[in-house]
Backbone as a ProteinNet text record, in pm:
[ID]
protein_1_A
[PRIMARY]
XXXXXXXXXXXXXXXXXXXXXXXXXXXXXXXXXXXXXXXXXXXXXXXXXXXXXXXXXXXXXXXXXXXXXXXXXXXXXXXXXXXXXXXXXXXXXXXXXXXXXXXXXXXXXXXXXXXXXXXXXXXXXXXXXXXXXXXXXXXXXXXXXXXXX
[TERTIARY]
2316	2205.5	2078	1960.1	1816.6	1751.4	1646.5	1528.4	1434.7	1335.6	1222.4	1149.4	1050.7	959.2	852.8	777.6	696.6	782.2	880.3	983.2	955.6	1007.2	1012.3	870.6	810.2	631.8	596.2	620.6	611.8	709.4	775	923.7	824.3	810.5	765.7	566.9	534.2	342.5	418.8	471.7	516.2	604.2	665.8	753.8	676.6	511.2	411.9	352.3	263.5	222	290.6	426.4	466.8	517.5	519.3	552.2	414.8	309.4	173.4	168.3	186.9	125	252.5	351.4	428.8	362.8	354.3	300	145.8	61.2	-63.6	-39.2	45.9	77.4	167.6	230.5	295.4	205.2	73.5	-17.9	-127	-140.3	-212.1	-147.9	-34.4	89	69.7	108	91.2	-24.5	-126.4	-291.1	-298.1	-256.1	-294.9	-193.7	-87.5	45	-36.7	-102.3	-176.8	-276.2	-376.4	-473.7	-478.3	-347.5	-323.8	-272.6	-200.4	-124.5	-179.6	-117.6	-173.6	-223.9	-159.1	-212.3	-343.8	-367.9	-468.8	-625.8	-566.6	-687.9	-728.7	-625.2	-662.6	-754.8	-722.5	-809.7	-963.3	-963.2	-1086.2	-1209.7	-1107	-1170.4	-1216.4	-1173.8	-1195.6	-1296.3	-1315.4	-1461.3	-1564.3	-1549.3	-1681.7	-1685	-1617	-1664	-1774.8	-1756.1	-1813.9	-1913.6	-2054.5	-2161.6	-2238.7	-2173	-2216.6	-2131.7	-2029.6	-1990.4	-2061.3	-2046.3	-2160.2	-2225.3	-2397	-2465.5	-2450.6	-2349.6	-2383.9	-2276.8	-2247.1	-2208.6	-2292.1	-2385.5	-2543.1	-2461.5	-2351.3	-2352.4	-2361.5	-2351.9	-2358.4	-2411.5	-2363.6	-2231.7	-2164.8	-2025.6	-1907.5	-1816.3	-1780.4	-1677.6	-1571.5	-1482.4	-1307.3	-1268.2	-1250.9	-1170.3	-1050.7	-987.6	-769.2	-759.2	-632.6	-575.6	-498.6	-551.9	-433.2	-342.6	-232.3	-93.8	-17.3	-78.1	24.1	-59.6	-132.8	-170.2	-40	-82	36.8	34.9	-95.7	-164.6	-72.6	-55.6	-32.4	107.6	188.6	298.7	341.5	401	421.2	592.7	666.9	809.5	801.2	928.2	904.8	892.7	859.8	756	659.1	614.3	522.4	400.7	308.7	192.2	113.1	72.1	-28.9	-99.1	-198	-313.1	-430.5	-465.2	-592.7	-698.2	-793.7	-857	-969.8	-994.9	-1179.3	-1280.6	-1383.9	-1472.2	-1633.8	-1707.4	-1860.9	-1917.4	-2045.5	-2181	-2289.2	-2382.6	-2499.1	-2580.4	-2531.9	-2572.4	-2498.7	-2383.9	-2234.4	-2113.4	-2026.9	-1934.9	-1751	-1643.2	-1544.8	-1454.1	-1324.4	-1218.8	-1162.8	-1119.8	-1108.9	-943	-878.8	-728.4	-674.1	-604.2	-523.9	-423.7	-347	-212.5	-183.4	-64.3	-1.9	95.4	192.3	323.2	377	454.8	468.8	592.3	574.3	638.4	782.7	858.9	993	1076.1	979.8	1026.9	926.6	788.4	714.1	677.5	701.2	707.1	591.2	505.1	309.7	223.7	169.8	142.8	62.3	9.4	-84	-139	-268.6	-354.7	-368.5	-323.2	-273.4	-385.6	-445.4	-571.9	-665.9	-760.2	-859.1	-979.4	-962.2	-1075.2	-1155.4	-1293.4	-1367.4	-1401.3	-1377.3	-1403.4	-1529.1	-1647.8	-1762.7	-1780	-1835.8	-1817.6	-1889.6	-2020.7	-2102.9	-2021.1	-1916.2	-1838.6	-1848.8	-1929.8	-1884.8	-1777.9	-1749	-1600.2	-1629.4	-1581.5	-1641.5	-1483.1	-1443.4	-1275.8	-1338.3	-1312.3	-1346.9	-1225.5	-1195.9	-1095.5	-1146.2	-1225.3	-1233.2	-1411.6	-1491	-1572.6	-1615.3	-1683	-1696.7	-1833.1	-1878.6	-2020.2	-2075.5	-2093.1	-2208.2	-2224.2	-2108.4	-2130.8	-2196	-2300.4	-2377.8	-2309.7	-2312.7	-2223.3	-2261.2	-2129.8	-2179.3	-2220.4	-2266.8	-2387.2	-2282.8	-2300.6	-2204.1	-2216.2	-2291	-2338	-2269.9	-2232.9	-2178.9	-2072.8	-2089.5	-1961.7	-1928.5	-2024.8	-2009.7	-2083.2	-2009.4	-2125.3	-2176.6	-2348.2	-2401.7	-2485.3	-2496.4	-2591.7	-2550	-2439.8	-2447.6	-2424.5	-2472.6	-2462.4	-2597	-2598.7	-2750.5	-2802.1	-2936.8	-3028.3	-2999.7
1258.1	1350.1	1279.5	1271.4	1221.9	1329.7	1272	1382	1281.3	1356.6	1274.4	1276	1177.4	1082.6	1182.9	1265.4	1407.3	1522.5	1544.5	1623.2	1604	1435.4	1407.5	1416.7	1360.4	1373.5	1535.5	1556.4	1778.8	1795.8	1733.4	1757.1	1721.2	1596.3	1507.4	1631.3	1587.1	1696.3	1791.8	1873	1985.3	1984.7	1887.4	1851	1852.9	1713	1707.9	1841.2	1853.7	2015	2103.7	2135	2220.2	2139.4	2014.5	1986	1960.3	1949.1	1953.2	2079.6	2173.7	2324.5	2374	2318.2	2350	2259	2178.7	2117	2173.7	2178.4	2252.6	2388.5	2477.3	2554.2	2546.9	2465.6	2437.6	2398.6	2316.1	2277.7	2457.6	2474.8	2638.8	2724.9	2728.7	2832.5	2755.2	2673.6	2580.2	2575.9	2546.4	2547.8	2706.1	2820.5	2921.1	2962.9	2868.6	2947.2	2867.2	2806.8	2702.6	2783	2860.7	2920.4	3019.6	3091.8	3226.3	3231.8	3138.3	3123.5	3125.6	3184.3	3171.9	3059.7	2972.8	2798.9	2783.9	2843	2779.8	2888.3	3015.5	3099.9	3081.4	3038.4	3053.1	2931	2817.4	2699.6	2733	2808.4	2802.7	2909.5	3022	3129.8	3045.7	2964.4	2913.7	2840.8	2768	2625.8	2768.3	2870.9	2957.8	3046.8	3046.9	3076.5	2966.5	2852.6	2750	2720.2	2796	2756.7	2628.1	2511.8	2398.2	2329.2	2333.8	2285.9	2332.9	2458.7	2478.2	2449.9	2436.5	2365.4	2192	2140.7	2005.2	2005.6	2122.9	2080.2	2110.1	2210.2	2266.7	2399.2	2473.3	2618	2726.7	2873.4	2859.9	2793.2	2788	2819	2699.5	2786.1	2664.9	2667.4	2561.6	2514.2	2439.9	2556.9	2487.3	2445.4	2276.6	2279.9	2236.5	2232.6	2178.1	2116.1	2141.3	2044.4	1920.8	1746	1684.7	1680.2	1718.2	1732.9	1621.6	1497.9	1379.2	1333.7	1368.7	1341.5	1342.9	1202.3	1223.6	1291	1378.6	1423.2	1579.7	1599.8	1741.3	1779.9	1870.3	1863.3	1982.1	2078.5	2229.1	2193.1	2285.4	2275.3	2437	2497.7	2585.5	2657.3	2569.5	2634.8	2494	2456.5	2380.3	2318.8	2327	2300.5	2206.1	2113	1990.1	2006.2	2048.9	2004	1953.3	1910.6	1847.7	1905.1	1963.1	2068.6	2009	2008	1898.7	2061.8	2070.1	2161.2	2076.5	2135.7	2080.3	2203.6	2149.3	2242.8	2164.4	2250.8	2183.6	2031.9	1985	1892.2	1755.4	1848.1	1737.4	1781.4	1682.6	1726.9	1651.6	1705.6	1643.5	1667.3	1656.1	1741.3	1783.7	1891.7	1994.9	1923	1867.7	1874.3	1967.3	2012	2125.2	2073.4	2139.6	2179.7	2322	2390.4	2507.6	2522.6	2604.7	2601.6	2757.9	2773.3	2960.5	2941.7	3061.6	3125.1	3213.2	3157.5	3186.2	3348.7	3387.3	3536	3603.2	3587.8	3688.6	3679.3	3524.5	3433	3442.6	3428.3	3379.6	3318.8	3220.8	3122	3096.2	2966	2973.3	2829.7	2832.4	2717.6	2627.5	2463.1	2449	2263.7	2237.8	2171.6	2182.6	2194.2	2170	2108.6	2020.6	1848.2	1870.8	1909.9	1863.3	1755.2	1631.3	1501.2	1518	1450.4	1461.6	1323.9	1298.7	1190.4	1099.5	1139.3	1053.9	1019.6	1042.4	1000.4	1074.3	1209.3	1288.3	1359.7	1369.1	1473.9	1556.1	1701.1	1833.4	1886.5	1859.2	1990	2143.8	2197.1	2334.3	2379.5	2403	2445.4	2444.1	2274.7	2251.4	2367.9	2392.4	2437.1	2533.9	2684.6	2814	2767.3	2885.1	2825.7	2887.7	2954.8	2974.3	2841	2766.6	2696.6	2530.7	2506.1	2356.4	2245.6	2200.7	2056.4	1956.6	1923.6	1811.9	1679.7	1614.4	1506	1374.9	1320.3	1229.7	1064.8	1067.6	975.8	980.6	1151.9	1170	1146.6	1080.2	988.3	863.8	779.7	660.8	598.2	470.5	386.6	309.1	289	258.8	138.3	67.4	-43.5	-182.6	-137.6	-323.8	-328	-160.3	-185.2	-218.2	-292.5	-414.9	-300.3	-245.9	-197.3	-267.1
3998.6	4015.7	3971.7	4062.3	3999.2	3980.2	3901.8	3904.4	3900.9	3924.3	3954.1	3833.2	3902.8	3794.2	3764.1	3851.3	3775.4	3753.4	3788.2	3634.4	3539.9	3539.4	3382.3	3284.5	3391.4	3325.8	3300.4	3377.8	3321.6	3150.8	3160.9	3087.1	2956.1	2969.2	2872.6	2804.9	2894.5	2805.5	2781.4	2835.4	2767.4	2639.3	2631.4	2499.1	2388.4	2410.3	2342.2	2301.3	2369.4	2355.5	2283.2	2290.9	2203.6	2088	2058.2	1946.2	1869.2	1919.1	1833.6	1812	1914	1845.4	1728.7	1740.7	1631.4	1509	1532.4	1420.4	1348.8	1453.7	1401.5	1353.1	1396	1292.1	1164.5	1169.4	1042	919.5	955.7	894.3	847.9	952.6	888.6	801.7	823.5	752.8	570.2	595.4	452.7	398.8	483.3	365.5	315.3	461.6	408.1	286.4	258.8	147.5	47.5	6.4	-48.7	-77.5	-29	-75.4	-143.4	-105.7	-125.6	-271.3	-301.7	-440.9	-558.4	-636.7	-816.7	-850.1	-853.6	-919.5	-878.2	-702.2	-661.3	-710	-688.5	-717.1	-880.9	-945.5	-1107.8	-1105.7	-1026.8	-1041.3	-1019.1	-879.1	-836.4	-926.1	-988.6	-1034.8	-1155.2	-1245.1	-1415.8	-1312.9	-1204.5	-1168.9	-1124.7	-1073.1	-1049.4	-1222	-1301.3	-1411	-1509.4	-1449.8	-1546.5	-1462.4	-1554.3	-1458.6	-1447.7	-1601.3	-1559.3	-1465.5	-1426.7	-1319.6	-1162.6	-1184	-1023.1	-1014.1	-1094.4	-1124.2	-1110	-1143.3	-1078.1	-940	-915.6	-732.5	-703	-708.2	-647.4	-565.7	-637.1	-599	-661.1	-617.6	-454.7	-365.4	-252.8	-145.3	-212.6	-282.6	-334	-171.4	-94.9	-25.2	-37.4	-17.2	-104.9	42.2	50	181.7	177	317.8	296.3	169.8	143	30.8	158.2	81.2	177.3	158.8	242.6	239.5	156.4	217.6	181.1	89.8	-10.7	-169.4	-246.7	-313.2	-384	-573.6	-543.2	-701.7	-624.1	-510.6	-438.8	-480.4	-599.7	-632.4	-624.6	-595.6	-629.6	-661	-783.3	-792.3	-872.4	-868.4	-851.1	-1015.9	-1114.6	-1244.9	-1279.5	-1214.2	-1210.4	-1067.3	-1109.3	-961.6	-1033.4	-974.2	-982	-820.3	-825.9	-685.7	-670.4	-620	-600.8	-530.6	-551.5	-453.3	-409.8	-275.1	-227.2	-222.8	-329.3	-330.7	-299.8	-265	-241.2	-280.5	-273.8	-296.4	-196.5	-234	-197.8	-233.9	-376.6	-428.7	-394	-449.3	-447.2	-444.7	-426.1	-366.8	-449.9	-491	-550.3	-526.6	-672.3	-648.3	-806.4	-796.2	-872.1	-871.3	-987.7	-1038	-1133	-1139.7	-1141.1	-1187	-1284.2	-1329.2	-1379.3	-1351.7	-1403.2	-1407.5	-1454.4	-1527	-1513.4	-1450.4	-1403.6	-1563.6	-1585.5	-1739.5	-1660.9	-1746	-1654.3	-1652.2	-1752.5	-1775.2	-1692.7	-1729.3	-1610.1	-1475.2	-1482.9	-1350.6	-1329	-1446.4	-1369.6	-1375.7	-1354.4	-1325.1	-1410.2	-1525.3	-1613.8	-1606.9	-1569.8	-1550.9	-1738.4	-1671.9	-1814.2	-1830.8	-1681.2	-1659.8	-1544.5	-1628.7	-1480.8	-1464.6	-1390	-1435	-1297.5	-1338.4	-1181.3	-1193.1	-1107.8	-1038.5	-950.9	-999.6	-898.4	-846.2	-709	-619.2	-740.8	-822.1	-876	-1005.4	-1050.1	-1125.1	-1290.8	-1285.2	-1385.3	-1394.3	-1491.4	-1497.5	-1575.4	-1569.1	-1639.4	-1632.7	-1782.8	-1792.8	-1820.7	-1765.3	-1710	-1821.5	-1912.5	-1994.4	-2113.7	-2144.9	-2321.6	-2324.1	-2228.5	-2264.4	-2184.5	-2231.3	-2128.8	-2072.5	-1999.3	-1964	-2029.1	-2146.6	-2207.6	-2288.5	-2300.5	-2396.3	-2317	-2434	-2330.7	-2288.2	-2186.3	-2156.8	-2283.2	-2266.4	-2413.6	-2378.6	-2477.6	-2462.5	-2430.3	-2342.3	-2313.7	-2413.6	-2478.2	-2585	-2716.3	-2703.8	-2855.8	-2894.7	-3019.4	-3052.4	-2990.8	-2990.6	-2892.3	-2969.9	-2940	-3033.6	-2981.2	-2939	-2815.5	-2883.7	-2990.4	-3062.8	-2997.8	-2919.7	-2867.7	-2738.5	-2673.1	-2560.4	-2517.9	-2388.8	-2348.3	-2241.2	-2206.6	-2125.8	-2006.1
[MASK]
+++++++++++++++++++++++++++++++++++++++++++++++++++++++++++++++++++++++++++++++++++++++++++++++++++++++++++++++++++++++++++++++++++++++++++++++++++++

């Protein structure tokens, strides 16, 4: 029995096609199980509580976008989450790391770090200090007499 050579070519895009749109949704299903989750909202809620961190992204408008899949900072197990989150502002732009630890009796999720990474190479732990309280002086406690201008 033959078949022909545009069979197979029908056979074949259509194979493609539905194996990308399976795939492009597999990718939506996941960012959105990703957004929706404790680990991730506790992260984002403690970086819009700390107003020196918004302040040096320059938000509002904070933009949380995909997490990349194949990061290898990207860990979820099932009482523990490590993620990496890409947020911007207006100013600048980073990533928000994350750790949490779900508690095995109430099963809920408790944010246990959270380091914003800014492209310009500050780091602000959104944990050791609230925002009322002032960013601390990055000098302090350093001993700067032999460092050269």
């Amino acid at each position: 029995m033959r078949v022909s050579t545009s069979k197979l070519q029908q056979m074949a895009i259509y194979t493609t096609l539905l194996t990308g749109a399976g795939c492009g949704t597999m990718y939506y299903l996941l960012q959105k199980n990703f957004s929706r989750s404790d680990y991730h909202r506790l992260a984002l809620e403690q970086l819009k509580a700390n107003q020196t961190a918004m302040d040096s992204l320059g938000a509002p408008p904070l933009k949380v976008h995909n997490i990349h899949l194949s990061d290898r900072h990207n860990r979820v197990e099932p009482y523990t989450a490590e993620i990496k989150i890409p947020v911007t502002g207006s100013k600048d732009g980073g990533y928000l790391y994350t750790s949490s630890v779900r508690d095995p009796q109430t099963l809920r999720w408790n944010l246990t770090q959270a380091v914003l990474q800014l492209r310009e190479g500050q780091r602000i732990d959104l944990l050791t200090f609230t925002p009322s309280t002032p960013p601390p002086n990055k000098t302090e406690g350093l001993e700067t007499g032999n460092w050269s201008s």
